[in-house]
Structure formats: C-alpha cells, structure tokens
N, C-alpha and C positions, 0 to 999 in steps of 0.2 A: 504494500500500500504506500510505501514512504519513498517509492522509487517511483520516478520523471519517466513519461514517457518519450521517447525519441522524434515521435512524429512532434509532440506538441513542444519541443525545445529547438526543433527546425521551424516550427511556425511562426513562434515569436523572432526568428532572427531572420527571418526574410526580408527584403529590401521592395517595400512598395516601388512598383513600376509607374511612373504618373504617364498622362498621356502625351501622344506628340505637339509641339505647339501648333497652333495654327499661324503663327505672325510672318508678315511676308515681308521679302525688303519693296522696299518703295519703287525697287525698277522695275521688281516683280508686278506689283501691283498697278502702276503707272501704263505697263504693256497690256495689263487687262485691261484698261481705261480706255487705253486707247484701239483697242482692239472691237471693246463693245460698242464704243462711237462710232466707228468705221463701218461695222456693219450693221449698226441702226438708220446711219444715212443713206445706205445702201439701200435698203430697205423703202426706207422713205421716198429715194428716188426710185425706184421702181413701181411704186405704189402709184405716185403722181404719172409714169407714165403709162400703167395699162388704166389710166382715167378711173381708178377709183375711189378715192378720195375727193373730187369733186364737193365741195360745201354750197351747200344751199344758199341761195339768196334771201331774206329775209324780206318778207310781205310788207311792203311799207303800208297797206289800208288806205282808206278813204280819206280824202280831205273832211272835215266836218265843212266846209265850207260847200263842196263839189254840187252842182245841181244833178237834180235828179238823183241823189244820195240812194234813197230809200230803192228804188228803182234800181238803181245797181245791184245794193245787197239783194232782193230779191233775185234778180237774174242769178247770183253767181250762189246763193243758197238753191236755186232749181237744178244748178247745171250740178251742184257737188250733189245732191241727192238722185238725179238721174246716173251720176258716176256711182253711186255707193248701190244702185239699184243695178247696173249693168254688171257689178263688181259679184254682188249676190246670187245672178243669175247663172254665172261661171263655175265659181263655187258651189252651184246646185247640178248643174252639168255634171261636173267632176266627180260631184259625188253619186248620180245618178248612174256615171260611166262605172267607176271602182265597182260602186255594189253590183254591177250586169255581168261585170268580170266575175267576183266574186262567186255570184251565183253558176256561174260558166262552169266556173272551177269546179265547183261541187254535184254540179251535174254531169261532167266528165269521169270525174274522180267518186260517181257515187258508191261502190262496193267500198273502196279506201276510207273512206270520210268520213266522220259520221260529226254529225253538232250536237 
C-alpha cells in the first residue's frame, strides 16, 4: 500500500505540450492582404463585366406640383396591376404544366408508384 505506482510518478513528470502559435510575421500576413485584395477586385471586375451588378435607378415620383397628378398614378397603378395579373397567370400555367407532368409520370409508372 505504501508503494508509488510507476504509471502515476510518470504522470506527474510529464511536460505539458501547449499548442502551436498561430502569430504570423507581418510579411506573412501582408501577402494575404494582399493577395485577398487582388482577387476581390478581380472578382468585382468580372462581375461588372458579365452586366451583373447593374444598380437600379431610383424612382424619383411625381412632382406634387405635375398636372394631371392623380391621373398619372392611376395609369401607372392599372399598368402594375395588369403586370402583377399577367405575372399570376404564368405562374398558374407552370403550375398547371408541373402537375400534367406529374400526373404523366404516374400514369406511366403506374404498377411502380403508388401515392
């Protein structure tokens, strides 16, 4: 009982491993800097040229002064609701198309299938 075990007199004399640093030198770091600039710009110019980044122009509205004011807004509230109703009508198509497919499929594939 009065006798040290061998493992537990190795354990306590072991030399903690700490971890590796992470610190970089500054030319290390500098070359990443500069390296991720480079290809953000790249990046950026590329973007601009396959046109897509284009930014919107912003609606300047109505003068409050414009004649015929009210008349305008109505026009251009008939034309966005005839666009929002053409928009609808495609979206019902599509969906109209998917589900005829769908049912295709399962009429094809009726012994496989089952819902």
């Amino acid at each position: 009982m009065g006798e040290r075990s061998v493992f537990t007199s190795v354990h306590f004399n072991m030399v903690k491993l700490n971890k590796q640093s992470k610190r970089q030198s500054t030319k290390t770091r500098a070359a990443i800097d500069r390296r991720v600039k480079e290809h953000n710009r790249k990046m950026r110019k590329a973007a601009k040229q396959s046109g897509s980044l284009k930014t919107k122009r912003k609606d300047p509205g109505i003068p409050a002064n414009w004649p015929f004011k009210q008349e305008l807004l109505q026009q251009i509230q008939r034309q966005k609701e005839e666009l929002a109703k053409e928009k609808a009508e495609e979206r019902q198509k599509a969906k109209d198309l998917r589900t005829a497919e769908r049912m295709a499929l399962r009429e094809g594939r009726s012994g496989t299938y089952e819902a």
